[in-house]
Every structure is written in C-alpha cells, then in structure tokens.
C-alpha positions as CSV (number, residue, x, y, z in Angstrom):
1,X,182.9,66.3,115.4
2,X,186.4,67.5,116.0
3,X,188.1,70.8,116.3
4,X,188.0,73.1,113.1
5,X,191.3,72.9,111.3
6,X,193.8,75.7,111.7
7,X,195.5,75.5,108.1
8,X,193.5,75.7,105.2
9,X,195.5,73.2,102.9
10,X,193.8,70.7,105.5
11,X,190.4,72.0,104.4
12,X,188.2,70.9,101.7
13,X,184.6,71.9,100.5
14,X,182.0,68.8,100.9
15,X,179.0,68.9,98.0
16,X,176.3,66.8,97.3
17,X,175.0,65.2,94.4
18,X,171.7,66.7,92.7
19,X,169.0,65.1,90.8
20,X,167.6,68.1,88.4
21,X,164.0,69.0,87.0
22,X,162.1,66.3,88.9
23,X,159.8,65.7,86.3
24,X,158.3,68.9,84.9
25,X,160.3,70.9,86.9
26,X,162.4,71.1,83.5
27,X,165.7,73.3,84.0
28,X,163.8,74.8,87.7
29,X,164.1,72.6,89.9
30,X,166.6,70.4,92.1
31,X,166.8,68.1,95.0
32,X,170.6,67.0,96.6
33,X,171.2,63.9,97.6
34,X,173.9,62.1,100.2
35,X,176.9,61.1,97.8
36,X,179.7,63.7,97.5
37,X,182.2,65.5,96.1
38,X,185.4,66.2,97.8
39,X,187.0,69.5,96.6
40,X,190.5,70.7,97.8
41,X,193.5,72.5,97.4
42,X,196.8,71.6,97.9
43,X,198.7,68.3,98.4
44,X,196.0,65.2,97.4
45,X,194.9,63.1,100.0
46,X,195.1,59.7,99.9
47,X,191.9,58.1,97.9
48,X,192.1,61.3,95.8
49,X,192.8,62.6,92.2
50,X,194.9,65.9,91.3
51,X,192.7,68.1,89.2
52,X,194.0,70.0,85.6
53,X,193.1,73.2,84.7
54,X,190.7,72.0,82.2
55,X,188.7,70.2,84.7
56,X,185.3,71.5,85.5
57,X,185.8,72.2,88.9
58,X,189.7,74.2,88.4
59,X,187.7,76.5,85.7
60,X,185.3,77.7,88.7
61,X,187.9,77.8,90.9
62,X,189.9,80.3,88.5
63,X,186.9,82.1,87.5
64,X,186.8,83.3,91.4
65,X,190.7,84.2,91.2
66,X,191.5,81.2,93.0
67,X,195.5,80.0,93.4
68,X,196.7,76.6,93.3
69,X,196.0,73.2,92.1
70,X,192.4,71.7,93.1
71,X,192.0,67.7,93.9
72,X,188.9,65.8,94.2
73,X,187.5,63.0,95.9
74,X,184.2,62.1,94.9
75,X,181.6,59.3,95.0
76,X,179.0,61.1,92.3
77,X,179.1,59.0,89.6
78,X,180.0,61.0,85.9
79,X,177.4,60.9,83.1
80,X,174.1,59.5,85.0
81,X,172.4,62.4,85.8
82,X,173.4,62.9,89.0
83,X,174.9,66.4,88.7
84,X,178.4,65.5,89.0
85,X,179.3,69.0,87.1
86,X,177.3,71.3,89.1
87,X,178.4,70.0,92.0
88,X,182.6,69.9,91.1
89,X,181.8,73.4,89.8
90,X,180.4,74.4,93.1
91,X,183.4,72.9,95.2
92,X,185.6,74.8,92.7
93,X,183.7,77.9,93.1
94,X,183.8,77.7,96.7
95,X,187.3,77.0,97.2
96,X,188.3,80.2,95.7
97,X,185.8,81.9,98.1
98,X,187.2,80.6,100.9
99,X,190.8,81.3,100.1
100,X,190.0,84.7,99.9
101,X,188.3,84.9,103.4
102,X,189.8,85.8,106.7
103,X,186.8,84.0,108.5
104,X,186.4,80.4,106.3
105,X,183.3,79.2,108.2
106,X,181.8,82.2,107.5
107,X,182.5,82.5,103.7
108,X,180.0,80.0,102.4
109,X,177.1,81.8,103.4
110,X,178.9,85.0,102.3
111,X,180.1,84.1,99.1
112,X,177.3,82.2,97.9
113,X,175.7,84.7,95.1
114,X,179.1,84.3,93.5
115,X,179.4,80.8,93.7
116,X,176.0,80.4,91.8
117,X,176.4,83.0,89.7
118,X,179.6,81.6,88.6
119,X,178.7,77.5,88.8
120,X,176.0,78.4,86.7
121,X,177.2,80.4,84.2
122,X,179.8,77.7,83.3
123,X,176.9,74.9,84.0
124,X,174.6,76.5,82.0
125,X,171.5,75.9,84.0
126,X,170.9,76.5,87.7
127,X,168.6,73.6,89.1
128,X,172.1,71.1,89.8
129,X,173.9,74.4,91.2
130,X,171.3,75.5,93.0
131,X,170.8,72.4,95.4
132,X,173.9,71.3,95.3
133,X,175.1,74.8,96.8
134,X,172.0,74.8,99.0
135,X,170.7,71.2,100.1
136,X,167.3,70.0,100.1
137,X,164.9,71.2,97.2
138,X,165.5,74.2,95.5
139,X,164.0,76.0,92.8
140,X,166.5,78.0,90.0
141,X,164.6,81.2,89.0
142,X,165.9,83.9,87.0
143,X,169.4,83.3,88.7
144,X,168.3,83.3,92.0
145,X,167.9,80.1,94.2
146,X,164.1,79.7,96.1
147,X,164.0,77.0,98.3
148,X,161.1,74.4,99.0
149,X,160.6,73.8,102.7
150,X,161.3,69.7,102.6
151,X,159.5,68.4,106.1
152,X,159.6,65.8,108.0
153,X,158.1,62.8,106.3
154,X,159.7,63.4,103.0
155,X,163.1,64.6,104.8
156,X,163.2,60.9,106.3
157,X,162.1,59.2,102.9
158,X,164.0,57.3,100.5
159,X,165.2,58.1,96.9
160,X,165.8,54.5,94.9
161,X,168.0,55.5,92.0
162,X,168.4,52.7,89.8
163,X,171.9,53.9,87.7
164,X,172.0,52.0,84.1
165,X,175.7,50.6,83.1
166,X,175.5,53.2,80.1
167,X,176.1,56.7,80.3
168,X,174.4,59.5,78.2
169,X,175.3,63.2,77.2
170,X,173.3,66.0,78.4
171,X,174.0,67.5,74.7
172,X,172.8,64.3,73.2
173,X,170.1,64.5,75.7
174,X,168.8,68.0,74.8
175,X,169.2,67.6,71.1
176,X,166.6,65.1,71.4
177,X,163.8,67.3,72.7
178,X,161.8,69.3,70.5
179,X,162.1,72.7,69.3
180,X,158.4,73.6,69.7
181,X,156.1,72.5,72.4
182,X,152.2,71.9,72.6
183,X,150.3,74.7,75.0
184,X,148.6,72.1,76.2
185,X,151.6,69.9,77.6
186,X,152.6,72.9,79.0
187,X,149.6,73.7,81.1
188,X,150.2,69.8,82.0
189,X,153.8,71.0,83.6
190,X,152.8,73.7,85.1
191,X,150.4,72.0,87.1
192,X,152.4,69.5,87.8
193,X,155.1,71.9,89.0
194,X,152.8,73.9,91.6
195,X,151.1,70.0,92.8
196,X,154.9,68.8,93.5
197,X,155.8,72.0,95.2
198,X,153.2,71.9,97.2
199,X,153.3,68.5,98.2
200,X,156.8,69.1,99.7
201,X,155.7,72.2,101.3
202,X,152.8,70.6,103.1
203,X,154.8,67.2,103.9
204,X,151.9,65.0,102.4
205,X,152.9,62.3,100.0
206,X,149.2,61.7,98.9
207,X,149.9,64.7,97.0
208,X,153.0,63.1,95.0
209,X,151.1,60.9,93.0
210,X,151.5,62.3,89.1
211,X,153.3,65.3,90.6
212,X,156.0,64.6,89.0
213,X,154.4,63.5,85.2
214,X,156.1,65.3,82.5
215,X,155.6,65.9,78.7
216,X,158.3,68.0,78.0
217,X,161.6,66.1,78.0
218,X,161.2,62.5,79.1
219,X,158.9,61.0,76.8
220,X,162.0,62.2,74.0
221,X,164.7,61.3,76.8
222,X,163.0,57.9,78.2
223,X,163.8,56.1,75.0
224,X,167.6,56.7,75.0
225,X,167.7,54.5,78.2
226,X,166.9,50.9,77.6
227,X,164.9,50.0,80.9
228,X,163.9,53.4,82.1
229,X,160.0,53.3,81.6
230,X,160.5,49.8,83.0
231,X,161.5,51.3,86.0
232,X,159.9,54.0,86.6
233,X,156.4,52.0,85.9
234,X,157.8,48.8,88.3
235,X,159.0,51.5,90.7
236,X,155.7,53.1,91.4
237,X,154.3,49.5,91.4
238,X,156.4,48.5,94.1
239,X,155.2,51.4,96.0
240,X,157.0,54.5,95.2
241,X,155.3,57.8,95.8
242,X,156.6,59.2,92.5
243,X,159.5,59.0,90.5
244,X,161.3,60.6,87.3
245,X,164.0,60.6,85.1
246,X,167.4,62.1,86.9
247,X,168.7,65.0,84.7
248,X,168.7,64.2,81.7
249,X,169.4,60.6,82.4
250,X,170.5,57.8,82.8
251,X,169.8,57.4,86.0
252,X,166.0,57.2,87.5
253,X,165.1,58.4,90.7
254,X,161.8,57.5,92.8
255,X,160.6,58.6,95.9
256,X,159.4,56.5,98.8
257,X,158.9,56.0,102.3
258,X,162.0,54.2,103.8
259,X,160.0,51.6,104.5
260,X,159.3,51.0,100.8
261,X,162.6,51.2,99.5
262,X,163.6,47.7,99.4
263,X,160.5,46.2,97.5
264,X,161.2,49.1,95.2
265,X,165.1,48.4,94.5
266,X,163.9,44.9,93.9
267,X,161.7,45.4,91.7
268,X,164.3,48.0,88.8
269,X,165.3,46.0,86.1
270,X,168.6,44.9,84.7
271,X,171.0,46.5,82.9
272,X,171.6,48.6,85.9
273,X,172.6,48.9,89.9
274,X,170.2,50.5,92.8
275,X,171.2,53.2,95.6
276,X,169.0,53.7,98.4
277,X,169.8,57.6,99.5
278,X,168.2,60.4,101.0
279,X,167.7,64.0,100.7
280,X,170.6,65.8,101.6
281,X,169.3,69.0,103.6
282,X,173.1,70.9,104.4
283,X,174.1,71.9,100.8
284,X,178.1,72.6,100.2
285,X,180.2,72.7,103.7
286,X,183.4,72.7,104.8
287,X,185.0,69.5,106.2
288,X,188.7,68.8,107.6
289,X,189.9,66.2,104.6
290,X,191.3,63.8,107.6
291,X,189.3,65.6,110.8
292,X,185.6,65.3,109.4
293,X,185.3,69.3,110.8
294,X,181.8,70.4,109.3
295,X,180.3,74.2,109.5
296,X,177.2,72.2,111.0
C-alpha cells in the first residue's frame, strides 16, 4: 500500500459487485462480491471509459451536486444480475461526497446516509446499494442498511456464479412475478429469511441447506433463463451449501466451501461461463487510480 494521493483527480471510488435477494430475501437483502467498479473524475485513465450525463453513475453524481465529468473502469458485467447499477450509482454518489470534503478518507463513512439515500432512490431498491456501499451481507430495511455479521468460515468460502451468454431486464424480470401472492409461500420466505440470517450470523453452513429456497420470484424468473434450474440443482449436487438466482438473473450464484468450488464450476451447464469469487467484506473505498491507495 502506497502513500495516499495528494490530488483528488488522481483518486477514484473502488465498489463491488452485489448479488441481491439471495433467495427469499426478495428486495432485502444483499451480499458484495470481489469484481469492481472503478469510478472517477477527471481525465480517463488508461483501460477506462468517459461517462455522459445520462449514465447511471453521472445522475448520482449530479444528484449530490457533484462537478465534472465521471469515467469508469469496471469488471461487473451489465445485465446478469450482478448489481452493476447499484454499484456505478454508488461510485457516482460517492464521488460527489468526496469532492465536497476537506478530509476525503474520512467522507465515506460520513457521507454514507446520502450516498444510499440517493443510490437508492435512483435504483429503486436498496439490497444492491446497500452491500455494495457496505461489503459483506447486508439487509435493506425501510431505507436503512443492517448488516449480517459474515464469520469466518463463510468469509473464506466460495461463491460459483455461473453467468449465461444472454442478458435479461430487471423490468422484464419483475413484470413476470405475480401480482398476488399465497400466505402460505410467504410464511415459506420468511422462514427461510430468519434460517439464512442466522446461518451467517452463527458461521454454520449446516444451517444453509434450503435457507435460501424461495417461492416468490424465482420459480416465475427461473424459466427466462435456459439452464438456471440446471444449475442451481447440479450446483448443490456438486456440493454447494446453497445457491440462488443473482438479482433477478441471469446469473446464478452458489455458495461453497473453497474447497468445493471446482467440482461445482464443473458441474454448471452450457450456455454460460463460471467465476469463482468471494465475499467482499470492505464495501465502496477510495483507491489511487495508478497508486492502489485504499482507506483500509
């Protein structure tokens, strides 16, 4: 780790991917993950794009009052569920925070009710937001952002996404789920909710299994993705704690011990490629764009 940058053109804001609801944590809850997203202002550096003002991440950034022209450099895929919105509106959000500071380091932790309030708002649902802008697992409630202790174990363990070739709206996504529900399926969920919780809280995978069943958006969102029962059922085979559709899809996520990760990727189907990642426990930071400076 080097010296923190003197000049903040040289800085840019570091945020992870998310995958959101984790089953029946529909709309609640959230877990990042290791890829990023780049956000800065200023001159783009090399391996970067220049940002327009209609991009998701220069709204946030002028709905804080920030000034200038935003770039990105990112590694979250767009339109597979990994929360590439939440977390570009975070990076914007969090730029303008930190422009307006006379301490930077300090302005993340300041300035975070405004960057959720604002990266959700324009999101329209906190659970990508939420642990994007806070790492680990987080729970989105009533616009404030709880978070589950992740231990040990499960801070060490895999998440196998297997990421189809296609790419799915989250409009088309929702207009598929009903407009009523079944009491029943949701006394399902909300057992489901408080076993998964709990299994993170208390580091035991033996809790995971069915922790993360749902019956209120993926058996309407599992069909739009050719192969993602497949994987999820050969996943779990394989040796997978748990797993679940990512967002609203395409992409599926499982959870494993590291030591399972292989025979899991192995055994997704075709149509799509595997990642092997883990839980990312920082949340947004600052790093120097050619220095690698981090908050820590």
């Amino acid at each position: 780790m080097s010296s923190r940058p003197d000049d903040l053109s040289e800085m840019a804001v570091r945020v992870p991917a998310s995958s959101a609801n984790l089953g029946p944590g529909f709309d609640v809850l959230g877990m990042a993950l290791d890829i990023y997203a780049d956000i800065g202002v200023g001159v783009p550096p090399t391996g970067s794009q220049q940002l327009d003002q209609h991009h998701p991440a220069s709204i946030a950034f002028a709905e804080l009052g920030g000034i200038g022209t935003l770039w990105s450099r990112s590694s979250i895929p767009m339109g597979r569920g990994l929360g590439f919105s939440g977390a570009v509106r975070v990076g914007g959000a969090a730029q303008a925070v930190i422009q307006g500071a006379t301490n930077p380091a300090g302005a993340l932790g300041k300035g975070a009710d405004a960057i959720l309030e604002v990266a959700t708002r324009l999101e329209g649902h906190g659970d990508n937001v939420a642990a994007s802008l806070f790492g680990g697992v987080v729970a989105s409630v009533r616009g404030r952002a709880l978070p589950v202790r992740v231990g040990p174990e499960l801070g060490a363990a895999a998440v196998v996404v297997w990421i189809p070739e296609v790419t799915t709206s989250t409009d088309r996504s929702r207009a598929a789920l009903s407009a009523t529900v079944d009491r029943r399926d949701v006394t399902h969920n909300l057992a489901a909710v408080v076993q998964l919780v709990l299994a993170i809280e208390h580091d035991d995978p033996s809790l995971l299994a069915g922790a993360t069943d749902d019956l209120l958006h993926q058996p309407a969102r599992l069909p739009l993705v050719p192969g993602a029962n497949a994987a999820l059922e050969s996943g779990v085979e394989a040796g997978a704690w748990c797993g679940w559709l990512s967002g609203s899809g395409p992409t599926v996520a499982l959870l494993c011990a590291r030591s399972a990760a292989p025979a899991v990727a192995e055994a997704m189907p075709d149509g799509g490629h595997c990642k092997t990642l883990r839980i990312d426990t920082e949340g947004t930071r600052l790093v120097g764009h050619s220095t690698e400076w981090s908050m820590g």
